[in-house]
Each structure stands twice: as C-alpha cells, then as structure tokens.
N, CA, C and O of each residue as an XYZ file, in Angstrom:
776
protein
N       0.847     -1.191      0.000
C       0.000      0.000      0.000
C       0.889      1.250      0.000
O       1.845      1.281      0.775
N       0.673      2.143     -0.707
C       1.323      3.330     -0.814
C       1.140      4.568      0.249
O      -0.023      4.882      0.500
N       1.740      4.982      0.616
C       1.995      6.450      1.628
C       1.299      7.509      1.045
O       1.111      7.500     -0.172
N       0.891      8.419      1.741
C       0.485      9.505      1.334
C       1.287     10.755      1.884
O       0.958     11.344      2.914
N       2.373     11.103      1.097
C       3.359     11.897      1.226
C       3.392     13.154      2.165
O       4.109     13.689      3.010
N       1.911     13.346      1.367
C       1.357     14.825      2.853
C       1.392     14.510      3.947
O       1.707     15.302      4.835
N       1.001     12.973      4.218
C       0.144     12.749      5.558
C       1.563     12.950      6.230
O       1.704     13.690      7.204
N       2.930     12.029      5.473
C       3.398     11.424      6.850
C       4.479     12.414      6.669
O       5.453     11.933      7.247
N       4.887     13.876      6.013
C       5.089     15.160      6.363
C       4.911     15.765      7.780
O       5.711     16.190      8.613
N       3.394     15.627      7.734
C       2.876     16.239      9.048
C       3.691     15.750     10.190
O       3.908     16.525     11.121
N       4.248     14.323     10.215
C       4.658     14.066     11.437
C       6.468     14.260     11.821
O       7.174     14.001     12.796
N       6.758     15.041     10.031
C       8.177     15.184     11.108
C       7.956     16.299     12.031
O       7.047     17.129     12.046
N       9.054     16.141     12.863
C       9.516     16.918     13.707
C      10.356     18.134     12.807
O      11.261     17.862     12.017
N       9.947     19.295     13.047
C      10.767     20.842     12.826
C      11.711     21.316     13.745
O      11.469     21.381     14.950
N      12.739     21.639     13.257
C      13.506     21.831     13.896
C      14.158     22.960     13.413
O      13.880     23.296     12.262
N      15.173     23.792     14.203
C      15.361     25.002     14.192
C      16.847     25.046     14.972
O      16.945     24.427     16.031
N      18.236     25.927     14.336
C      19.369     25.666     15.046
C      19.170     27.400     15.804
O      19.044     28.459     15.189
N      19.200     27.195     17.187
C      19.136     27.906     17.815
C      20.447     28.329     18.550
O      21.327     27.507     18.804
N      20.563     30.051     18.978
C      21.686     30.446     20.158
C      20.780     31.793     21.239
O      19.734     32.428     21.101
N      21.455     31.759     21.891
C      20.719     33.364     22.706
C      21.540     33.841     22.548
O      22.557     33.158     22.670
N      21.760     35.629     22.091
C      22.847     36.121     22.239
C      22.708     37.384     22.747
O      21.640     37.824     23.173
N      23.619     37.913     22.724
C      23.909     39.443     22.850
C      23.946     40.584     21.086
O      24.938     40.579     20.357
N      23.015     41.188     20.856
C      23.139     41.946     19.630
C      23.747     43.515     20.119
O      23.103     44.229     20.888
N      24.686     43.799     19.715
C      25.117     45.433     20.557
C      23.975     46.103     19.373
O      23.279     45.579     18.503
N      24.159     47.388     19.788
C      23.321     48.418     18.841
C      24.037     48.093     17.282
O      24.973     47.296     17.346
N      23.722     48.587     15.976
C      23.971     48.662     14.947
C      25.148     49.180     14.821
O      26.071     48.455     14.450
N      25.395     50.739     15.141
C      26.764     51.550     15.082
C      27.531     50.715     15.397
O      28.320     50.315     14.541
N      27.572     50.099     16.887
C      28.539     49.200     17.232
C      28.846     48.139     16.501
O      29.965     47.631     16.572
N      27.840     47.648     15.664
C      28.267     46.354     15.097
C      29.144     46.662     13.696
O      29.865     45.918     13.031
N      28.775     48.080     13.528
C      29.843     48.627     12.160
C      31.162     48.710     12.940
O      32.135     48.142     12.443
N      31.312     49.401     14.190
C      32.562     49.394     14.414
C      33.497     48.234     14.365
O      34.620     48.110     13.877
N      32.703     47.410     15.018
C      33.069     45.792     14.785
C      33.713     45.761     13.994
O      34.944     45.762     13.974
N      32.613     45.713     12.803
C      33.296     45.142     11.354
C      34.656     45.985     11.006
O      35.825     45.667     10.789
N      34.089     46.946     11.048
C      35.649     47.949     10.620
C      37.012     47.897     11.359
O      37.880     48.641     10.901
N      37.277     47.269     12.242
C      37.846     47.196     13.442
C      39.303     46.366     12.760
O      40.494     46.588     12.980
N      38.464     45.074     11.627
C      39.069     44.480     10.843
C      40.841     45.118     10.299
O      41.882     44.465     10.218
N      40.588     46.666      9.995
C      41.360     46.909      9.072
C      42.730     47.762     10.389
O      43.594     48.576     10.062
N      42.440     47.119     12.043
C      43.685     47.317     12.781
C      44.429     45.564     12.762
O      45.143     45.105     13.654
N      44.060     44.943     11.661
C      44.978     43.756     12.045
C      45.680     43.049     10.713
O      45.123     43.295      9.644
N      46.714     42.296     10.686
C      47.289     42.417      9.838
C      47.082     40.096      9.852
O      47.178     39.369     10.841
N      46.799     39.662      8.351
C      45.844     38.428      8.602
C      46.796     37.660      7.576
O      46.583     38.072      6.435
N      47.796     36.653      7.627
C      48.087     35.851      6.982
C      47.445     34.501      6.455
O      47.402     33.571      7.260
N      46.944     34.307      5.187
C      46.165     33.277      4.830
C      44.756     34.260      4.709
O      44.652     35.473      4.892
N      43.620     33.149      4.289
C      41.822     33.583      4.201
C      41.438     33.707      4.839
O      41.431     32.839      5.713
N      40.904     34.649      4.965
C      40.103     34.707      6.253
C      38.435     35.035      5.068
O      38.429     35.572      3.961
N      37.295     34.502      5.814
C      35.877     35.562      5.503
C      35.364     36.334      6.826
O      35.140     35.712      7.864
N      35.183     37.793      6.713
C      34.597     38.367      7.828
C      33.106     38.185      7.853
O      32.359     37.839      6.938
N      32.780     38.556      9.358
C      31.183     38.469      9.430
C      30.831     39.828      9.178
O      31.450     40.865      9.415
N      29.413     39.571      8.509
C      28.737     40.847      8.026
C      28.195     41.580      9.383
O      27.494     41.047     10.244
N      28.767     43.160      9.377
C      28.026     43.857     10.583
C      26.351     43.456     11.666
O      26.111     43.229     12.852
N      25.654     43.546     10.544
C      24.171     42.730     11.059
C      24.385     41.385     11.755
O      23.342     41.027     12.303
N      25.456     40.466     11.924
C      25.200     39.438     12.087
C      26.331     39.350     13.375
O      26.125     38.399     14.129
N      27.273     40.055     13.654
C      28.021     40.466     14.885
C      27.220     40.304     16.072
O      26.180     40.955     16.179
N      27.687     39.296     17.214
C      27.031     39.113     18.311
C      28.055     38.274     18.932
O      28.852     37.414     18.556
N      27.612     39.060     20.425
C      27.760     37.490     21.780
C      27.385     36.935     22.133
O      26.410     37.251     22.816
N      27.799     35.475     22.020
C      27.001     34.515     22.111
C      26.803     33.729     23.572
O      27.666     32.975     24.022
N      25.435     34.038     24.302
C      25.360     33.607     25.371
C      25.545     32.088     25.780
O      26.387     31.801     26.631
N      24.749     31.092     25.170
C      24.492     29.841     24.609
C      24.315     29.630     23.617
O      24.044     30.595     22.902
N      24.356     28.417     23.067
C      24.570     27.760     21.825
C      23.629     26.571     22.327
O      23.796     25.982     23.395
N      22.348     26.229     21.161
C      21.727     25.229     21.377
C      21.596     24.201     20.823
O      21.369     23.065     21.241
N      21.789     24.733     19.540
C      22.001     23.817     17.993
C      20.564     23.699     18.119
O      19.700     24.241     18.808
N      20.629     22.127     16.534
C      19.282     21.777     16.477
C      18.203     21.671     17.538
O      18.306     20.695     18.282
N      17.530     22.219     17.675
C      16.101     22.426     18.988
C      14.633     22.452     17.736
O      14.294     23.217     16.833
N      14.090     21.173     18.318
C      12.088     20.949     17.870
C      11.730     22.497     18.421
O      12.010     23.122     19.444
N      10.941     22.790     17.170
C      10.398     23.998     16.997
C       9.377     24.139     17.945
O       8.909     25.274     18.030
N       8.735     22.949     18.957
C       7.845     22.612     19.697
C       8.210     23.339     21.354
O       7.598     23.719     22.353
N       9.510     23.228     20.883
C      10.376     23.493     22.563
C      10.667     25.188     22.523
O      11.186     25.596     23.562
N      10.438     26.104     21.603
C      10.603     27.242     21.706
C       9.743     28.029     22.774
O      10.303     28.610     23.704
N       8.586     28.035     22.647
C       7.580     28.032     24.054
C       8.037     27.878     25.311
O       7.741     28.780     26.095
N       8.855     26.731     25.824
C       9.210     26.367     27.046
C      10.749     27.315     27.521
O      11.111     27.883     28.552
N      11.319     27.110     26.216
C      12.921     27.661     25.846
C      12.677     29.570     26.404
O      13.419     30.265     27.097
N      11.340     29.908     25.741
C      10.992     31.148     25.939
C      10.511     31.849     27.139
O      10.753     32.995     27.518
N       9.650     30.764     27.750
C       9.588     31.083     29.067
C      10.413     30.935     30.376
O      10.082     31.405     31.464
N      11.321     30.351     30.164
C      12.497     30.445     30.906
C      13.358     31.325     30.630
O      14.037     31.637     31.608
N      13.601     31.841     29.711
C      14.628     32.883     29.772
C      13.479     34.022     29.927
O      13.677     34.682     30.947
N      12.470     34.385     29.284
C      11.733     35.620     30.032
C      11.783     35.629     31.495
O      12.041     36.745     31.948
N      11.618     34.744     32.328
C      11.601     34.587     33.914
C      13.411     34.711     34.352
O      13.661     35.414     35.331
N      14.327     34.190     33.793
C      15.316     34.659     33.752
C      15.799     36.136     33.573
O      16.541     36.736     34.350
N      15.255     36.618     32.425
C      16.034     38.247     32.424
C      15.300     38.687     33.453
O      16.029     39.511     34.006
N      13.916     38.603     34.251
C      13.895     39.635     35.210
C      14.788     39.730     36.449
O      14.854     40.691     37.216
N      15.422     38.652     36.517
C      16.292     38.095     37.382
C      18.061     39.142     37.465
O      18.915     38.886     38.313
N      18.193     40.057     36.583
C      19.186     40.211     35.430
C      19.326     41.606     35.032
O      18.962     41.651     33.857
N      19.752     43.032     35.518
C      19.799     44.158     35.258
C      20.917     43.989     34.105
O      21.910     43.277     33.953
N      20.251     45.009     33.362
C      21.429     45.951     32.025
C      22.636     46.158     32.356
O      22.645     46.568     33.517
N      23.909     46.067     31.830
C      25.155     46.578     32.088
C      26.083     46.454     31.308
O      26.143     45.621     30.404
N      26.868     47.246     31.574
C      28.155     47.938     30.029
C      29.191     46.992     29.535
O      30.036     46.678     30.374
N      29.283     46.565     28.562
C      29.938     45.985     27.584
C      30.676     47.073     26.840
O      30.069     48.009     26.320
N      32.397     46.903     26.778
C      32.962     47.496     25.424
C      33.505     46.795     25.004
O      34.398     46.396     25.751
N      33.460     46.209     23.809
C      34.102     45.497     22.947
C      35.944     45.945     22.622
O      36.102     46.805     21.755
N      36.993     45.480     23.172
C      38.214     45.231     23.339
C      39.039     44.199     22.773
O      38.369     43.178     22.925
N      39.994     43.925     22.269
C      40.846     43.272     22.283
C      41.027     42.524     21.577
O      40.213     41.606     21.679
N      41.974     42.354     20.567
C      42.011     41.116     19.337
C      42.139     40.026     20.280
O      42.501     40.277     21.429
N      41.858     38.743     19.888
C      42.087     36.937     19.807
C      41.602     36.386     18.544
O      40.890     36.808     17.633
N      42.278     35.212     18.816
C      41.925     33.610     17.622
C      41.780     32.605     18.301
O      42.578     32.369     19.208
N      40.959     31.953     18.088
C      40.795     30.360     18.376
C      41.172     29.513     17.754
O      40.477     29.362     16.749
N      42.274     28.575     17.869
C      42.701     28.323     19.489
C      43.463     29.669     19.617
O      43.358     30.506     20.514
N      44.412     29.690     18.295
C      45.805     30.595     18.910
C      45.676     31.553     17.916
O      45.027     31.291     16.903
N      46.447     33.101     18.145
C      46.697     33.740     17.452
C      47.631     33.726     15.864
O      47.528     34.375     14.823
N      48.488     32.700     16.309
C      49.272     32.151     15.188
C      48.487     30.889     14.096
O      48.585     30.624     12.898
N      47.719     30.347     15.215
C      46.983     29.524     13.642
C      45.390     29.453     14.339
O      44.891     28.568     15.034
N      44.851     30.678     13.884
C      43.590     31.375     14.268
C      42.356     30.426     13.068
O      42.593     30.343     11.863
N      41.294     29.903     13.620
C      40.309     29.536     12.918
C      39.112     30.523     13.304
O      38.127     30.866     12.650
N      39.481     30.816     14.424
C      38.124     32.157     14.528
C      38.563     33.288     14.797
O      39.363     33.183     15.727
N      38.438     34.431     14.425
C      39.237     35.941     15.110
C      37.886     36.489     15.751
O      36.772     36.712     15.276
N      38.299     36.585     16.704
C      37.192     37.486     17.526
C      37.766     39.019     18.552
O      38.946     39.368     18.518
N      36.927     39.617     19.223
C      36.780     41.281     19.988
C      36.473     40.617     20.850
O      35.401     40.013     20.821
N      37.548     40.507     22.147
C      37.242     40.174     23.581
C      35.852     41.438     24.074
O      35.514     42.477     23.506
N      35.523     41.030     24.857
C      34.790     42.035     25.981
C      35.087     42.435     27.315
O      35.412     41.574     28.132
N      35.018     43.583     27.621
C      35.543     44.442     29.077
C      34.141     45.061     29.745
O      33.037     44.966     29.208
N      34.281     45.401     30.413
C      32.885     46.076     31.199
C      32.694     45.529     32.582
O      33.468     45.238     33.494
N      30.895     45.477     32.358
C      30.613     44.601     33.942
C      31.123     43.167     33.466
O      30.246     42.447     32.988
N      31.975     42.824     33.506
C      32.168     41.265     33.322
C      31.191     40.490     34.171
O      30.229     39.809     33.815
N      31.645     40.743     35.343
C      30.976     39.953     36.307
C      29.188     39.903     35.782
O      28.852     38.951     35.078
N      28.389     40.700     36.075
C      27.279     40.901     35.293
C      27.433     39.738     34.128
O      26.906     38.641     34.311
N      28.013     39.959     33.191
C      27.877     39.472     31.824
C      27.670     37.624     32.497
O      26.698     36.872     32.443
N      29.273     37.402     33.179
C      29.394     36.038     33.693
C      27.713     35.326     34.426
O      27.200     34.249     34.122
N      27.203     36.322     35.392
C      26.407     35.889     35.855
C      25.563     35.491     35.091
O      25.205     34.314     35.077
N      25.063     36.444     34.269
C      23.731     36.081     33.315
C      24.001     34.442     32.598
O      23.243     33.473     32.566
N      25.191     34.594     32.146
C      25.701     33.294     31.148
C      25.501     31.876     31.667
O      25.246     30.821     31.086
N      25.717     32.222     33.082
C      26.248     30.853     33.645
C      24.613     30.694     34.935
O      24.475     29.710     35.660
N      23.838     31.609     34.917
C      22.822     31.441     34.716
C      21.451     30.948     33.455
O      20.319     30.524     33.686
N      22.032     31.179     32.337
C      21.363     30.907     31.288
C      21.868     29.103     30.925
O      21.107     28.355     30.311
N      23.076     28.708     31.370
C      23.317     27.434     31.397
C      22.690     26.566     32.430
O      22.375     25.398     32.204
N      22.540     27.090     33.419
C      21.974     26.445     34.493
C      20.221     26.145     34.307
O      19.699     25.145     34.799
N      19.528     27.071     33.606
C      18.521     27.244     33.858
C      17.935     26.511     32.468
O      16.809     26.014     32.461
N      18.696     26.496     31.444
C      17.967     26.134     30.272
C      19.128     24.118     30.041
O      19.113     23.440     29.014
N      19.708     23.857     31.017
C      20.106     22.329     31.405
C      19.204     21.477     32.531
O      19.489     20.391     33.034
N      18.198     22.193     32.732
C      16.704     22.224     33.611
C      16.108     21.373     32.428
O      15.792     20.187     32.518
N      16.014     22.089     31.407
C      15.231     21.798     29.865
C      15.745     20.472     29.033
O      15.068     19.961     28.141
N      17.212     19.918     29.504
C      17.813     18.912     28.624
C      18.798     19.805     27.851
O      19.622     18.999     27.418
N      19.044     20.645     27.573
C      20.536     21.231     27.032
C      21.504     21.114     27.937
O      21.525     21.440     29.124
N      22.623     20.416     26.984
C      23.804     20.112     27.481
C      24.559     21.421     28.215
O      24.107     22.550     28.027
N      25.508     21.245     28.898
C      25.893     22.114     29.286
C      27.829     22.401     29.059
O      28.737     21.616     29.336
N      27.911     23.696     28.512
C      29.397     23.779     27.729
C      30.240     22.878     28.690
O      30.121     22.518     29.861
N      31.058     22.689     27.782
C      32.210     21.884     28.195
C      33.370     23.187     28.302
O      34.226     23.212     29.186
N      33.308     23.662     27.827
C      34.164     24.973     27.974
C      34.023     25.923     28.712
O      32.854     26.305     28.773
N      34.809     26.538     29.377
C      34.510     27.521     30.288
C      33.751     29.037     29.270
O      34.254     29.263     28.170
N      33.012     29.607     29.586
C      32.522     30.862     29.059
C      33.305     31.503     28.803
O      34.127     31.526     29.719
N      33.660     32.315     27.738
C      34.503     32.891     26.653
C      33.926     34.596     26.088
O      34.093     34.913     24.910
N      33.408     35.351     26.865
C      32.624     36.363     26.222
C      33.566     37.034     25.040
O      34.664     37.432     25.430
N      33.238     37.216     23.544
C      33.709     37.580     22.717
C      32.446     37.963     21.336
O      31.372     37.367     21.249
N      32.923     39.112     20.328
C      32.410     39.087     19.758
C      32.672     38.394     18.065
O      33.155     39.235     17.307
N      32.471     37.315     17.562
C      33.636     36.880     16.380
C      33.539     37.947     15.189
O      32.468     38.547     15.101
N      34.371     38.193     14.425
C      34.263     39.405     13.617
C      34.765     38.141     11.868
O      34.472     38.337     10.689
N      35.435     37.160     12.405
C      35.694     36.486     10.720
C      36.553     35.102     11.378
O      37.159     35.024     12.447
N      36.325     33.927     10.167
C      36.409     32.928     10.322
C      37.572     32.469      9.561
O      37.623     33.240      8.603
N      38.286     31.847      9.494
C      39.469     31.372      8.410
C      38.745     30.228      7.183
O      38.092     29.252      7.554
N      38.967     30.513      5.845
C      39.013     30.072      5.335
C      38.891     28.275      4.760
O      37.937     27.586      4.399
N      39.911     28.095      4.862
C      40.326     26.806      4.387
C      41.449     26.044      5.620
O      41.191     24.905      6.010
N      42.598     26.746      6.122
C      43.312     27.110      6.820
C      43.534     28.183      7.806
O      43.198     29.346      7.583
N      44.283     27.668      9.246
C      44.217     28.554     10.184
C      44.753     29.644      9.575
O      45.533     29.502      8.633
N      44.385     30.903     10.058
C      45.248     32.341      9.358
C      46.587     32.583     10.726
O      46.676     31.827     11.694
N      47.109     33.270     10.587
C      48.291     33.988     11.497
C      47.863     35.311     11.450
O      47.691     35.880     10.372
N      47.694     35.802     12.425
C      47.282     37.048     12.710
C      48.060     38.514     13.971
O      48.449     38.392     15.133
N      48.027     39.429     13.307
C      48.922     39.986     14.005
C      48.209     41.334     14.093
O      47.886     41.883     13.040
N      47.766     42.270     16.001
C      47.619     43.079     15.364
C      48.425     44.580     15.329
O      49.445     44.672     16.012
N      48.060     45.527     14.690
C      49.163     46.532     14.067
C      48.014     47.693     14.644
O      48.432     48.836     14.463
N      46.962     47.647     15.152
C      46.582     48.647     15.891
C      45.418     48.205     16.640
O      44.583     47.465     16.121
N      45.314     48.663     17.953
C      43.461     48.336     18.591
C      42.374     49.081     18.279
O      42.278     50.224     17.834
N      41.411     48.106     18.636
C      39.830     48.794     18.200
C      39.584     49.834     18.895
O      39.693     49.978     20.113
N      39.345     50.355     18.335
C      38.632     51.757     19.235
C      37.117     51.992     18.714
O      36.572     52.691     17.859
N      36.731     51.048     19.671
C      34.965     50.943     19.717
C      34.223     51.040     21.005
O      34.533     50.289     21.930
N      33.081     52.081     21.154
C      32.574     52.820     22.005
C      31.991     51.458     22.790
O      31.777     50.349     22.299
N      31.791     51.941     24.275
C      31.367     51.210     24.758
C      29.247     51.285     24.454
O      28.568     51.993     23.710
N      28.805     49.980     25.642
C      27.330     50.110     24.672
C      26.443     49.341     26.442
O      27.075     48.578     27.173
N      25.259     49.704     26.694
C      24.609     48.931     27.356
C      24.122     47.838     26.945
O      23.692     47.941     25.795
N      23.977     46.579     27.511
C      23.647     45.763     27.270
C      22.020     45.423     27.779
O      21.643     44.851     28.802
N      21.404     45.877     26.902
C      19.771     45.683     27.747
C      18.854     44.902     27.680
O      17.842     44.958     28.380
N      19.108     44.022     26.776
C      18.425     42.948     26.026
C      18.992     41.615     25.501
O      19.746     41.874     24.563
N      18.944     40.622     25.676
C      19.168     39.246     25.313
C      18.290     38.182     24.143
O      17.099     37.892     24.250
N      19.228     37.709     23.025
C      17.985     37.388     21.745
C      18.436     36.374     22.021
O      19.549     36.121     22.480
N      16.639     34.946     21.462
C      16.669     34.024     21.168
C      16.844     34.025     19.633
O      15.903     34.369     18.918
N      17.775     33.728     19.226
C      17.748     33.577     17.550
C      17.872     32.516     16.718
O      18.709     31.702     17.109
N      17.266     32.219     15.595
C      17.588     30.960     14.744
C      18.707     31.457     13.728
O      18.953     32.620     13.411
N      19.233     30.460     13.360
C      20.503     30.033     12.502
C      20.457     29.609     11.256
O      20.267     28.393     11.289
N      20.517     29.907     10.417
C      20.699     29.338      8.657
C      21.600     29.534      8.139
O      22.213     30.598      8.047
N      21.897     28.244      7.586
C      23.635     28.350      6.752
C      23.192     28.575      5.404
O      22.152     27.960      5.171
N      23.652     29.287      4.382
C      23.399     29.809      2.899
C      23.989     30.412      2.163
O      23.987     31.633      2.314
N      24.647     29.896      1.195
C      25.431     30.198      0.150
C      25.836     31.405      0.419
O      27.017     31.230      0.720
N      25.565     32.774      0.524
C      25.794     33.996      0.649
C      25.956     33.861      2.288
O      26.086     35.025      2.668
N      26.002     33.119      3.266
C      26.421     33.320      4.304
C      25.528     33.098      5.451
O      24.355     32.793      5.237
N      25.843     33.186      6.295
C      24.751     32.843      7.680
C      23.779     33.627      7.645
O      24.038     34.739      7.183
N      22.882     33.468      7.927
C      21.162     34.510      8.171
C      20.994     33.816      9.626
O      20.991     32.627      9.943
N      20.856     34.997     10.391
C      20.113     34.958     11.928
C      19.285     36.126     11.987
O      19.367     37.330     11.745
N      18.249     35.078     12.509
C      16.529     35.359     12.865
C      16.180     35.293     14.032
O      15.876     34.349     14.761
N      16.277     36.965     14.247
C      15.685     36.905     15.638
C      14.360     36.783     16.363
O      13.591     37.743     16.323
N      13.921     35.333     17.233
C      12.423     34.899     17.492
C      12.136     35.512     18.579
O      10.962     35.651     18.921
N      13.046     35.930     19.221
C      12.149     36.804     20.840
C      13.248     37.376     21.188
O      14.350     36.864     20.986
N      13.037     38.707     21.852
C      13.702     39.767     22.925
C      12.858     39.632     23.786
O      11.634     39.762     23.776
N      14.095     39.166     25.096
C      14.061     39.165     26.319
C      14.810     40.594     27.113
O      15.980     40.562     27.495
N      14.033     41.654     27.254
C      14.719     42.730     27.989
C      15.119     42.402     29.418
O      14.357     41.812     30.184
N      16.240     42.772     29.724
C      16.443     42.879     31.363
C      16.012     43.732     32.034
O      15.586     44.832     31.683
N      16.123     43.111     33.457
C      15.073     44.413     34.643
C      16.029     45.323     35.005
O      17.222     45.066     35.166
N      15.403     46.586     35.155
C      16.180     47.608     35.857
C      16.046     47.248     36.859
O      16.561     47.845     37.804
C-alpha cells in the first residue's frame, strides 16, 4: 500500500538551530566590522557581516520547533532576574591561537561579572530543559571572521577603538547556513530588569 506523502510530512519533527545572544546596537556592530582593518591576517580569512556580529550567550544547535515556548519562558523569567550593564568590545584573539587562528574574535571588558552571571545562569537554567551544558569555560567575545580553508596567522598593528554600549536585552535567535552566508533570525527579545 502506498503512503500519502502529505500525511506522513505532518509528522516530522521541525527543527530550528538555535543560540541566545547578545546583539550590541547597529553603530557598534559597524565598528566591529571595521575594526578588521587594525589587524594584519596571513592566509583567508571571511569576515562576518556587521548585522550578524554578536555574543554569544548559549549555543543550542538543532532544537524541535515545539520546545521554543518552554525555551521562551524560561529565559523571560530569567532576564527579570538580570539588570542591564556595560559591555565594550576590546581586544584582538583567535581560536585556538593567534598564530593559527580559525576564529578571530573582539574580547569584551565592562561589567564582566554581570555578563558572567547572566551566562552561567542561562546554562543552568535552560540544562533544567535537557541542554547540554558547555564543556568549555565561558569565553565572552564578539567573532568578527572565520578562516578560510586554513588557520590564518594574525597579528595586530593597531586596537579597536569601539565605544562602549549597554547591554539591555538578550535574543533568542535561529541560525541558517546559505550560500551567501549565515542569516540569523531573531524569534524573541528578552529585555532585562532595571
């Protein structure tokens, strides 16, 4: 007997690659990008497009589109938990190393502590839910470009000089990989409490 293609559609599961992050204002995310031209990059690198510049609180990956609801109400009950506070984007790095860099990223300075709390609250609270919890210690950074093919060597020849920014808001966003580059879609702002 034959299937009926529609029917048994209906029953996959949707799924959606999810992160929460930090989006600074726009200006800032140009500075970002431009920030590029204090460093000096041996090998390919591709930079990230200004719009798409962020810190990344958690990382969820693939998540059922079913669990966004639950995902959502925990971090809304979370940010009230969670006042606003200053982030300036600082400091060249690469992952692992500066000499054979696969990610170049803009450390962060400010309320650290603040920043830490929220993070390692947002792990705690959404490993309640079944998300794993990093294996890595928290890393606040913003990535600005990725290497190529090969690690790049990177050196830099001047620092960013990018304004600092409040941090007042926290996004749940989805993820798409696409020929022209990543697209992130932001599904909810979670503001923090004064």
């Amino acid at each position: 007997m034959a299937t009926n293609p529609s029917l048994s559609s209906e029953f996959r599961v949707i799924s959606m690659r999810l992160f929460v992050a930090i989006f600074s204002p726009p200006e800032i995310r140009k500075s970002l990008a431009a920030s590029t031209s204090g460093l000096r990059v041996e090998g390919e690198a591709r930079w990230v497009r200004p719009e798409n510049i962020h810190l990344t609180l958690k990382f969820l990956g693939e998540t059922p589109e079913d669990e966004i609801g639950e995902i959502s109400s925990v971090l809304g009950k979370l940010a009230e938990r969670h006042a606003p506070f200053e982030l300036a984007p600082s400091g060249f790095g690469g992952f692992p190393r500066m000499d054979k860099a696969k990610v170049i990223w803009i450390g962060a300075k400010g309320d650290i502590e603040r920043l830490l709390a929220l993070a390692e609250d947002i792990e705690t609270s959404l490993e309640n839910l079944g998300f794993e919890r990093e294996s890595r210690g928290f890393s606040p950074h913003f990535t600005i470009g990725r290497a190529k093919k090969r690690p790049v060597k990177m050196e830099v020849e001047r620092g960013a000089e990018i304004p600092a920014f409040e941090a007042k808001e926290m996004i749940l966003a989805k993820s798409e990989t696409r020929k022209e580059g990543a697209i992130y879609t932001p599904l909810e702002t979670f503001e923090l409490s004064p």
